[in-house]
C-alpha positions as CSV (number, residue, x, y, z in Angstrom):
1,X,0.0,0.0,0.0
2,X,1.2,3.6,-0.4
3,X,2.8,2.6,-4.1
4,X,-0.1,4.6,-6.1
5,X,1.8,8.0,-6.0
6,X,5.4,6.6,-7.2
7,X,4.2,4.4,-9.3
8,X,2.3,7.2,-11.5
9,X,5.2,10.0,-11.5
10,X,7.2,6.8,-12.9
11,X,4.7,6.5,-15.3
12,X,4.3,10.3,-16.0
13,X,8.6,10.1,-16.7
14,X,8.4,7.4,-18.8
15,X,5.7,8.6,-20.9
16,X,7.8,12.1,-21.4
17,X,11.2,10.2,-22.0
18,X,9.0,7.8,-24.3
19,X,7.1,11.0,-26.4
20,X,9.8,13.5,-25.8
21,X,11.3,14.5,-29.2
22,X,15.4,14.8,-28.8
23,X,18.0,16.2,-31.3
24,X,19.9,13.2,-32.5
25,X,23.0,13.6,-34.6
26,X,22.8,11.1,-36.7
27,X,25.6,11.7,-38.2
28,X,27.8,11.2,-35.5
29,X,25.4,7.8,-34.7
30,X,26.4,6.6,-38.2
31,X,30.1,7.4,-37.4
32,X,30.1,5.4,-34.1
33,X,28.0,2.5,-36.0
34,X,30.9,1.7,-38.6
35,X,33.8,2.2,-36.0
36,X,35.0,5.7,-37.3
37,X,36.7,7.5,-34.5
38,X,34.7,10.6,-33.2
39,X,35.9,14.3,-33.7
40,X,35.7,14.7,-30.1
41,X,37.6,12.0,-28.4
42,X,36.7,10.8,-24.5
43,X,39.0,12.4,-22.2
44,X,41.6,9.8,-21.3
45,X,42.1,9.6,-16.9
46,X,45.6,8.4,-16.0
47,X,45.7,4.8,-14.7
48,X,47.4,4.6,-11.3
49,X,46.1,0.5,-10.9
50,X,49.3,-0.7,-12.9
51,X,51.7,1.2,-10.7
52,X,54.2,-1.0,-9.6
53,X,54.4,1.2,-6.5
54,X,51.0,0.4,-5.6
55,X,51.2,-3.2,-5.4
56,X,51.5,-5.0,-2.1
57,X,54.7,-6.2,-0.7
58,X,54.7,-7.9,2.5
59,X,58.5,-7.4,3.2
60,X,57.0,-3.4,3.7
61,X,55.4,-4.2,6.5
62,X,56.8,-3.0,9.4
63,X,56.0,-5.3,13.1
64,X,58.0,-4.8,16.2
65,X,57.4,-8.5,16.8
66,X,60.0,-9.6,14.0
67,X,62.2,-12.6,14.6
């Protein structure tokens, strides 16, 4: 019970996302379709995950209990 009210504004979005009209470059869809690169490339984030620095090394770790 109580699902009435969420349940219709989902409705009402899906209905405007459904009927909206959008601008849609289709030429740029063709482009991606056959594998052309795009004029704008993604931004490209530096990796730090194959850092050898980051891997673990268990002669690092530092006890006062070592024998």
């Amino acid at each position: 019970m109580g699902r009435g009210r969420a349940k219709a504004k989902q409705q009402k979005v899906a209905r405007a996302l459904k009927y909206s009209t959008h601008d849609t470059d289709l030429t740029a869809l063709q482009r991606e379709l056959r594998g052309e690169p795009s004029a704008n490339p993604p931004s490209v984030t530096e990796d730090h995950a194959d850092d050898a620095d980051d891997e673990y090394d268990p002669d690092d770790d530092w006890s006062s209990s070592r024998r």
